[in-house]
C-alpha positions in Angstrom: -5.0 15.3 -2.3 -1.3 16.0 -0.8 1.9 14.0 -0.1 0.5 14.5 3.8 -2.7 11.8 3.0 -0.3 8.8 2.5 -0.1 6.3 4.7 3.8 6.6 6.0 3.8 2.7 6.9 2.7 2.1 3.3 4.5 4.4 1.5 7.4 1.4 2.1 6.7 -0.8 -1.4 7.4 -4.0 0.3 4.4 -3.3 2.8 2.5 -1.9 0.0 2.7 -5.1 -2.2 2.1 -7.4 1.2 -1.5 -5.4 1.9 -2.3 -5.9 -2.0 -2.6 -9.3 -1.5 -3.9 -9.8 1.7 -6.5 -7.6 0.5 -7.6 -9.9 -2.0 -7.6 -13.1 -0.1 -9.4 -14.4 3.0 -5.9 -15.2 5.0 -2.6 -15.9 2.8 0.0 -18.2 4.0 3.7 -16.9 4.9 5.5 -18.8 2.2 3.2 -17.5 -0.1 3.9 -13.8 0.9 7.4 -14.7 0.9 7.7 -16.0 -2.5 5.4 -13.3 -4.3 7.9 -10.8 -2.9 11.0 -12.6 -3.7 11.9 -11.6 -0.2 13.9 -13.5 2.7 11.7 -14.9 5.7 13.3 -12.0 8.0 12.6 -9.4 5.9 8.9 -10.4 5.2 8.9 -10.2 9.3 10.0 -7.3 9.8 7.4 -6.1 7.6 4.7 -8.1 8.9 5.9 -6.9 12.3 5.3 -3.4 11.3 1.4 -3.8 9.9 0.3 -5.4 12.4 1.8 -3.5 15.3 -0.2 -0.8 13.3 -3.2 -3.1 13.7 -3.6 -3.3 9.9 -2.8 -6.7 9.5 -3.5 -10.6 12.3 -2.0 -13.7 11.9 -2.6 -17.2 13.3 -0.8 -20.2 13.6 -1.6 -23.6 12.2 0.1 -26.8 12.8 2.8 -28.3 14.9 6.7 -29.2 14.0 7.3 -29.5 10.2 3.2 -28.9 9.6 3.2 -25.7 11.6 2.0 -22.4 9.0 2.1 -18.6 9.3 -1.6 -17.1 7.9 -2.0 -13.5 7.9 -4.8 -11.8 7.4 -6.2 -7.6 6.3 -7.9 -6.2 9.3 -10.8 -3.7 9.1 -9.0 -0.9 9.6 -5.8 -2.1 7.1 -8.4 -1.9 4.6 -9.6 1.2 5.3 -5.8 2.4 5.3 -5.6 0.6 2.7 -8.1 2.5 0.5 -7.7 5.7 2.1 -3.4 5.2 0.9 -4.6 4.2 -2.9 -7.1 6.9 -3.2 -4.3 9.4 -2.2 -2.3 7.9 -4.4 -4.9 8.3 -7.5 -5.2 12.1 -6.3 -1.3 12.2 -6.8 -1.2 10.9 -9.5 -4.3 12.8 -11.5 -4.5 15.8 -10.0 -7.0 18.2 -10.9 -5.8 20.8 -13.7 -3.7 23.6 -12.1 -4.8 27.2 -12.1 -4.0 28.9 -15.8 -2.9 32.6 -15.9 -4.9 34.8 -18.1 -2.1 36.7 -19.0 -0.2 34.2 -19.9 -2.1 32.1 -22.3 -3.2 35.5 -24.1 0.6 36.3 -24.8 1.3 32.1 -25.3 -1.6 32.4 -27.7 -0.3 35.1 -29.4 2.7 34.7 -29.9 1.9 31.3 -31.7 0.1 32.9 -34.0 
């Protein structure tokens, strides 16, 4: 895995922490988002905005006047981005052993001794 396999759009933590928990729920409401994130209703916008003009993320609208919600909901393929973004992330973050030089533990080892 490299730096190149993240997802750029979720790389941001804000949008990071939004899919998280649309990805365990059927549809979460916007005042739920909101208040998980401690964020302010424009900023959770914009960053709605951004995953679903990325198609990773649909919303629908319940409600009229003072009853009217904001639902949102992980798409297919923001689950597979998703998943593809945490597995690079694992890779990252336990990477397989680096190459050793010969040379150099011989003469490390030694010189311990």
């Amino acid at each position: 895995m490299t730096i190149d396999d993240l997802d750029p759009l979720l790389t941001q933590p804000k949008r990071l922490a939004v899919m998280g928990i649309l990805a365990t729920a059927r549809r979460v409401e916007f005042g739920y988002l909101r208040d998980q994130l401690g964020v302010t209703d424009s900023d959770l916008s914009k960053q709605l905005r951004a995953l679903s003009d990325a198609g990773y993320v649909t919303s629908t609208r319940t409600g009229k006047g003072r009853t009217r919600a904001s639902w949102f909901s992980i798409t297919a393929d923001g689950r597979v981005a998703l998943d593809a973004h945490a597995q690079a992330l694992r890779g990252l973050l336990s990477p397989d052993s680096p190459p050793t030089d010969a040379a150099a533990e011989t003469e490390l080892s030694q010189s311990v001794q």
